[in-house]
C-alpha positions, 0 to 999 in steps of 0.5 A, spaced: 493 469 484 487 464 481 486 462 474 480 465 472 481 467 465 479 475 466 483 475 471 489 473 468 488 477 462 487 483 465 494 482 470 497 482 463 493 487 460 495 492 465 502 489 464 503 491 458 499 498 459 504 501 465 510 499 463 514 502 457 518 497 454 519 495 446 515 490 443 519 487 438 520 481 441 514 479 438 514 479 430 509 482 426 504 478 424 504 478 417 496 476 416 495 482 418 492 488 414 489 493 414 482 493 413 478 497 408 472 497 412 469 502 416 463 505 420 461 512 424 459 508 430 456 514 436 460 520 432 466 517 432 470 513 426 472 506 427 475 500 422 471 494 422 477 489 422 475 482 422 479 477 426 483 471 422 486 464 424 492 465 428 491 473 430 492 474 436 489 481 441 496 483 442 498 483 434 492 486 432 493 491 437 500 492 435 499 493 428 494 498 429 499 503 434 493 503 439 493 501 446 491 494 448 487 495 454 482 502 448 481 496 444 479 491 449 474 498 452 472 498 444 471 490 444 469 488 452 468 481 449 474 479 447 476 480 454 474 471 453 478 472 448 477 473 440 476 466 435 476 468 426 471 471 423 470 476 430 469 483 428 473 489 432 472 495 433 479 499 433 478 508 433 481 512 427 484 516 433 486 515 439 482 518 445 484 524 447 484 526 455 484 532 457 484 536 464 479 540 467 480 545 472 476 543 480 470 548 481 467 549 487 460 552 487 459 557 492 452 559 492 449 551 495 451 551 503 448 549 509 449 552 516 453 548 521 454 551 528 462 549 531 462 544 537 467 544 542 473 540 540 471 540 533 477 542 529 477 544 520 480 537 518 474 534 523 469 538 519 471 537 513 471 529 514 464 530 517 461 533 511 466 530 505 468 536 504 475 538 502 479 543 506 481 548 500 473 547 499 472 549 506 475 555 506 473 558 500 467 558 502 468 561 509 474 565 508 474 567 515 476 560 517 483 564 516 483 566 523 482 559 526 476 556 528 472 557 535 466 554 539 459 557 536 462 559 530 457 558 524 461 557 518 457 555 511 459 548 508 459 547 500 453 541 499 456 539 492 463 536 492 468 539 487 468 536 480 474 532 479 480 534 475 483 528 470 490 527 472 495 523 467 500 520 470 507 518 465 510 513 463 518 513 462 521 513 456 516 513 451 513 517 457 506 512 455 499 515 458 497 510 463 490 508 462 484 512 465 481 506 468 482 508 475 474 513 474 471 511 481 466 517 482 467 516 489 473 516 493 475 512 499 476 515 505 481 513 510 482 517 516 488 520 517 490 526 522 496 531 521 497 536 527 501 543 525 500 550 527 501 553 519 494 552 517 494 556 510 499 553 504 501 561 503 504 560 510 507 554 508 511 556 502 519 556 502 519 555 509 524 551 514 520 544 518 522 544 525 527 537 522 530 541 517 527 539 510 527 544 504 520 545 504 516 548 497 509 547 495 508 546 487 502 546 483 504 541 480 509 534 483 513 529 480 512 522 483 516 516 482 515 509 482 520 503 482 517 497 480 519 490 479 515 489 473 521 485 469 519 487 463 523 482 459 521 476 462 514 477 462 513 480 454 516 473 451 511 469 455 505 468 450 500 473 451 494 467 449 495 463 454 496 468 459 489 470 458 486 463 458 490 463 464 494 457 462 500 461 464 503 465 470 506 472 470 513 472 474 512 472 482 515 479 482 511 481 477 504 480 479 507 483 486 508 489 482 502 489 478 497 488 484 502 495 488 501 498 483 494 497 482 492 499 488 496 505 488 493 507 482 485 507 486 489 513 492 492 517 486 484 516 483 482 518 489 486 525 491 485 527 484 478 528 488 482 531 492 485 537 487 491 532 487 496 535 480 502 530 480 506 526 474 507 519 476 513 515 473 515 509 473 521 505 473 521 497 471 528 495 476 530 488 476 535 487 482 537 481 479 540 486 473 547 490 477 548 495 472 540 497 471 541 501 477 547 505 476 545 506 469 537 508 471 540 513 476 544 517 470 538 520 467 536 527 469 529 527 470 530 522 477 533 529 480 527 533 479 522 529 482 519 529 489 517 523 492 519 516 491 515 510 492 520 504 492 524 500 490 521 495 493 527 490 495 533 492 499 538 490 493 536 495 489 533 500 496 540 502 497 542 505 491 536 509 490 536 512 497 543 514 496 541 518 490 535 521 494 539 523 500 543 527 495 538 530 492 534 531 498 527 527 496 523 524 501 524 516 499 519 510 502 521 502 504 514 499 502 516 491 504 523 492 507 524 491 515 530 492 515 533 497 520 540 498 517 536 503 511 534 509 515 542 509 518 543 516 517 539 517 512 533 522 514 530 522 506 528 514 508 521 512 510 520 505 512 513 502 512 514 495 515 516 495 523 522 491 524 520 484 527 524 485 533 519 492 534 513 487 533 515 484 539 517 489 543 510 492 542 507 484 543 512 484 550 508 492 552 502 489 550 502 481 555 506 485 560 500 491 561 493 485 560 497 479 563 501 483 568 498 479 574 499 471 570 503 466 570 508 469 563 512 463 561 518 465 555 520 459 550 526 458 546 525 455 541 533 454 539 534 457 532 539 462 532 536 467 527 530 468 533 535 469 539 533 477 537 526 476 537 526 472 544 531 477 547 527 482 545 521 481 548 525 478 553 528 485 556 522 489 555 518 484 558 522 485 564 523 492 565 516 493 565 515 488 570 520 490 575 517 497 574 510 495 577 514 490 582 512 484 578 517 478 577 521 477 571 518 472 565 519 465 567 523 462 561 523 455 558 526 451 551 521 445 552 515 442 553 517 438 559 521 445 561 514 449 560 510 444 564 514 444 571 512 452 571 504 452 569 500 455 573 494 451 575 490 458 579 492 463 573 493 464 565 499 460 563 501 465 558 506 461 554 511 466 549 513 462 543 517 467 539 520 462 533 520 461 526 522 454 527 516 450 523 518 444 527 519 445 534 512 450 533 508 444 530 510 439 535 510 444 542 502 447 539 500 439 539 503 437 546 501 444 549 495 444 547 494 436 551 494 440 557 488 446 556 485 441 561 488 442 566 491 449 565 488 455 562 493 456 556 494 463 552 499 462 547 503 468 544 507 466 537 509 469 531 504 471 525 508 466 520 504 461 524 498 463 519 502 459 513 505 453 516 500 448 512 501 442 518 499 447 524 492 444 527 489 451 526 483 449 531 489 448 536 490 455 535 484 457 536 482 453 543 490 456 545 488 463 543 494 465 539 496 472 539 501 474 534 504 481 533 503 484 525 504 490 521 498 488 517 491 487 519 484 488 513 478 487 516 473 485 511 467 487 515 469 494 515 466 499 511 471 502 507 475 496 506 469 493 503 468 499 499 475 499 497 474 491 494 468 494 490 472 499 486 478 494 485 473 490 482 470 495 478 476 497 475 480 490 475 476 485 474 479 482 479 479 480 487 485 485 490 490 481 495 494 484 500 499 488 496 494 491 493 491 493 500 499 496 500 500 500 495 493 503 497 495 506 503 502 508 501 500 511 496 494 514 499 498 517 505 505 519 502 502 522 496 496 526 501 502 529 506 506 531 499 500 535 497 498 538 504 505 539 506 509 539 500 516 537 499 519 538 506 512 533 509 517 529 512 518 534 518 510 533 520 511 525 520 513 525 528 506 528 528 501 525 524 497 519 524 493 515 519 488 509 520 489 506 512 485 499 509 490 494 511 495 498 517 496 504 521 501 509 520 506 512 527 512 514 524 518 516 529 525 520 527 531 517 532 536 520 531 535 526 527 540 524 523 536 517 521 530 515 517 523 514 520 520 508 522 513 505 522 511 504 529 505 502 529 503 494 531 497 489 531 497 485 536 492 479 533 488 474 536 484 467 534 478 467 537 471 463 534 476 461 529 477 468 526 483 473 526 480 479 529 484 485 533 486 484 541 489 491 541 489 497 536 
């Protein structure tokens, strides 16, 4: 995170606002008073509070029992930060919001004849319009959807309703800073022959999941925002950017941020949900235990995190005894979904990656010469015997000869080929052999033509010649991939930056799509979606989504890997 002070300011602003804690850690100024001072600005009252030396936004804020974030919209200059003798407006009242009902206007449409192929949810992505609109206005949709048939599509979007979500506890209003008027749209498929929610009701998925459909759902985050660490830093400072939040919890804000831009954008979509949020600290071993006495977790309906296994294990346990769907959103780790069916694990395990990136060289390069390098480091054995087998299998299935293996630069050379692609495998983490094998590997691209395979870790190591790279054309198996060229990741940053004042990074990519995908599926499918996974896909702004259930007594796997490459000093896709 950079130190441009709206920046900073703003992560601690939306620290403050979204999880609940007490602010007695800080004094209250005794400088302050309440002023007697007061105007009737655009029909609403406010004090005219003048700022003195020494106050802060926090204090004034504090003493007035407002938000931080209504005072920083009333008084958008102090996002700078405020100097003696600045005048703040501060509302009699807090700002009360209240919920509105979607309408759908039947009367506008236009006439669309149904093509070959096409299906509801195809249309409904064509025209932007919702299901529930859809068939409102076409009420014969209910028998399905056949060639030639002219149904009617409603030419003005539904009216967003405003959904609150709440905090624990002192059960805080989030701020509504989220008010985007169009939502981002990510592709998603989901493939069930149950059409009409009545249908869906109080039914059984083919995986055995209580299924229910609410009118209204009950979400919960678990977050590392380590309140108590982050509210004794000083509020000043960390607005002009002269101090950092902790690493956890600058994490926590950016996933949370992004999610907060799917719940806005669902909302469009007649979303009615109540969110709330948990601040856990792994590095606190009671905290958990504690957490999971209180009553109100047992009625909740999806879980989203925590975000590290430490505290995962627990809180999976609790789900699976309550029968809550639970998401993984960084965890790799297979041993989470071990006969726990209620887990979901967004990251594919490493060794998945390299299964994928083995189905991948052996299906483009099955004709070169594929060399497998060991790089000697006991924690990658895994990854090099993964690809290892599965390359092979699939080799010796098409009569090919099995990979070629080496453990040195000099092992390497002596099996080069001069008449094909020397397709070099390098499944290794280990920084110093990579570095030193890049460097001699790419002396010989003179004689040889070279295509190196490695590992997505290489993107960081600060003494990796990135131009090697790219002459050697690397390829890299990733769980992540944002192209920023694409539409609606570009739209997604325009609705980042309007609503934070800041440039989203790749936890906030994250918790967009995790929370776009998982909190839709609830709302489609109800409490049992988990059964309709197997079945759906979901093209998201940072991954994709293909989740698969084996054995049915575990949990489900995000199967869905990038393979990466270098090319014109750029990353871009080699594989979907």
């Amino acid at each position: 995170m950079n130190n441009k002070t709206n920046k900073s300011f703003f992560v601690a602003l939306c620290f403050l606002l979204c999880v609940s804690t007490s602010f007695a850690q800080e004094k209250e100024s005794t400088d302050i008073h309440r002023t007697k001072s007061s105007a009737i600005i655009g029909g609403v009252k406010y004090y005219l509070h003048t700022v003195e030396k020494g106050q802060t936004l926090f204090a004034i804020a504090k003493f007035y029992k407002i938000e931080l974030n209504d005072l920083v919209i009333e008084n958008p200059e102090a996002i700078d930060g405020i100097k003696p003798g600045q005048i703040l407006r501060i509302p009699y009242e807090k700002k009360k919001k209240e919920a509105t009902t979607a309408i759908i206007d039947t009367s506008n449409y236009i006439n669309h004849t149904v093509e070959k192929g096409q299906t509801i949810y195809s249309i409904t992505k064509q025209y932007g319009v919702t299901d529930e609109a859809l068939k409102k206005m076409n009420p014969e949709l209910l028998n399905g959807l056949k060639s030639g048939q002219v149904i009617k599509i409603p030419i003005n979007k539904p009216k967003a309703e405003t959904v609150v979500p709440t905090v624990n506890n002192s059960k805080t209003e989030l701020p509504s800073s989220v008010t985007n008027e169009n939502k981002i749209n990510v592709s998603s498929s989901i493939k069930t022959s149950l059409t009409e929610a009545e249908d869906r009701v109080n039914i059984t998925s083919k995986y055995s999941y209580p299924t229910e459909l609410k009118e209204e759902y009950n979400i919960a985050l678990f977050l590392p925002f380590q309140a108590n660490e982050a509210n004794a830093l000083d509020v000043d400072k960390l607005m002009k950017g002269e101090m950092q939040l902790p690493n956890k919890t600058t994490i926590a804000l950016q996933f949370y941020e992004g999610l907060l831009l799917a719940i806005d954008s669902l909302k469009k979509q007649n979303l009615k949900a109540k969110i709330f949020v948990y601040d856990v600290d792994d590095k606190d071993s009671l905290a958990m235990p504690n957490l999971l006495k209180n009553k109100e977790l047992a009625e909740m309906d999806l879980f989203i995190g925590p975000l590290y296994g430490t505290n995962f294990v627990p809180v999976a346990k609790f789900a699976k005894e309550h029968q809550i769907a639970i998401v993984s959103p960084f965890t790799q780790l297979n041993k989470i979904l071990f006969e726990n069916p209620y887990v979901c694990k967004v990251s594919p395990s490493i060794a998945l990656q390299h299964e994928q990136m083995a189905i991948y060289v052996v299906d483009s390069f099955n004709t070169q010469n594929i060399v497998l390098v060991n790089g000697g480091l006991a924690k990658d054995a895994p990854f090099y015997n993964s690809f290892k087998t599965t390359a092979n299998a699939l080799l010796l299935k098409t009569g090919k000869d099995t990979v070629k293996l080496a453990s040195s630069i000099a092992s390497v050379q002596s099996v080069l080929s001069s008449t094909k692609t020397n397709v070099i495998v390098v499944p290794s983490n280990n920084q110093s052999f990579v570095t030193d094998f890049i460097s001699k590997l790419h002396s010989l691209r003179e004689k040889y033509k070279i295509v190196i395979v490695g590992m997505n870790a290489w993107m960081s190591y600060d003494n990796l010649d990135f131009e090697y790279l790219n002459n050697l054309q690397l390829h890299t198996p990733s769980n992540t991939f944002i192209n920023y060229e694409d539409v609606t990741v570009k739209k997604f940053i325009t609705q980042y930056r309007d609503s934070y004042k800041t440039e989203p990074e790749l936890f906030s990519y994250q918790g967009f799509d995790i929370g776009y995908y998982f909190i839709s599926a609830l709302q489609k499918y109800g409490t049992g979606f988990l059964g309709y996974l197997p079945d759906s896909s979901f093209v998201g702004i940072e991954t994709n989504y293909n989740f698969s259930q084996y054995p049915n007594d575990s949990g489900f796997e995000n199967k869905h890997v990038f393979i990466l490459k270098y090319q014109d000093f750029k990353i871009v896709k080699a594989k979907n």
